[in-house]
N, C-alpha and C positions, 0 to 999 in steps of 0.2 A: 210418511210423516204422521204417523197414527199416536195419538195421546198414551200420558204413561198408563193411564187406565187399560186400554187396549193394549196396551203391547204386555203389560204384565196378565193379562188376558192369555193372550198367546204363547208366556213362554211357560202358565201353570197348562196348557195344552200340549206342549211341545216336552216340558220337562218339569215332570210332578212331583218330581225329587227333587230337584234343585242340583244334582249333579252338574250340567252342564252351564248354567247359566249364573249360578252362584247370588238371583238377585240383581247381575246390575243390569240395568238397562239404561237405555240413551233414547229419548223420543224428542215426539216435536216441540216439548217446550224447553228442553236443551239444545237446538239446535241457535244458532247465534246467524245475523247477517251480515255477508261478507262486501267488498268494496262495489261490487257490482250489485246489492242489494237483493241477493236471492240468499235463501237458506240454505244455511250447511252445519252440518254435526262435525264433533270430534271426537278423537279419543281423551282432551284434558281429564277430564272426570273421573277414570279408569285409572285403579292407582297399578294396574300392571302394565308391565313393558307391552309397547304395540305391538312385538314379535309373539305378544303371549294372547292375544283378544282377537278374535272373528267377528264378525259383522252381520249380521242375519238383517236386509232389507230391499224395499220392491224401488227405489230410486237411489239411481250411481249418483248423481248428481250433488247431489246434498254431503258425500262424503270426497268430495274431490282429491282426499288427501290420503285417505286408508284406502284405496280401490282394493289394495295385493290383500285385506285384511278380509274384503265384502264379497258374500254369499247373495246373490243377488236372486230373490223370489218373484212370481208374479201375485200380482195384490189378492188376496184373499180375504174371500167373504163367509165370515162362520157363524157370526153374530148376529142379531135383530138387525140393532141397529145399523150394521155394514151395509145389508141387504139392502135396507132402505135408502144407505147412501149413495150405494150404486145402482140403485133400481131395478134389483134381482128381481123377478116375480117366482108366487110360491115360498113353503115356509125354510127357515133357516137350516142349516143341518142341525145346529145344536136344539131345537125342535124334534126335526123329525129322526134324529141320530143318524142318520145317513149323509155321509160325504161323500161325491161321485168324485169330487176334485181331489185326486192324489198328489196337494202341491205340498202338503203338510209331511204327509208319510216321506215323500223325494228328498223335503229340507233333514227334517229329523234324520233320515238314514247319511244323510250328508256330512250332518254335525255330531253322530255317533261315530263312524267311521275316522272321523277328525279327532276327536275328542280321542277315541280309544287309540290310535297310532302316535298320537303325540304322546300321551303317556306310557308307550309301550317305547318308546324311541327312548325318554326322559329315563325310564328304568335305567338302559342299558350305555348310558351316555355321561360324562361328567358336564359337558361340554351344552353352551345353550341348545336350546331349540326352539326352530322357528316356525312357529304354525302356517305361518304363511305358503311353506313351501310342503309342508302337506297338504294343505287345501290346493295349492296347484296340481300335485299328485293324483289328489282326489280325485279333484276334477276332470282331469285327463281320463284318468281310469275308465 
């Protein structure tokens, strides 16, 4: 549930081109409350089909509805201020340039690997394609 500040944080970390992530992001203050009054995100906002958009985050819960879409990370702490929200002691990595946590390199190869097969499939296909079931692919692998 990380602000858009942060997560656009993370995907100029993740993706410095803008190849994969094209800019949209969905954080916590799009997220909307549902009947049972917890937080949940969507896809409304995303003007592409569900079958075309992945999910990069650390709580299933919030997306009740896209799970087949969601790449599920554990919370990462790269920033000052992270550090101190979780109570990290010692300096950040973007400080000391040292990441010992390879949860970034695992996501990122996750969503190259995604990213480059759905487009490698979309070549050779007239027919949709649905990311969905190369992330299951993926995942499996």
């Amino acid at each position: 549930m990380g602000t858009q500040r942060y997560a656009a944080a993370m995907v100029d970390l993740l993706d410095p081109t803008g190849t994969i992530f094209f800019g949209r992001i969905i954080s916590r203050e799009d997220a909307s409350i549902d009947d049972r009054g917890s937080l949940v995100k969507n896809l409304n906002q995303v003007t592409s089909l569900e079958s075309d958009v992945l999910i990069l985050d650390d709580t299933v819960e919030v997306w009740p509805h896209n799970q087949w879409n969601l790449i599920l990370i554990q919370r990462y702490a790269y920033f000052p201020y992270t550090w101190r929200k979780y109570r990290v002691t010692g300096d950040s990595p973007l400080y000391t340039g040292v990441d010992d946590d390879d949860a970034l390199a695992s996501v990122l190869s996750v969503l190259e690997r995604v990213h480059d097969d759905y487009h490698l499939v979309h070549q050779y296909t007239t027919s949709h394609v649905d990311v969905r079931s190369i992330l299951a692919s993926t995942l499996r692998a």
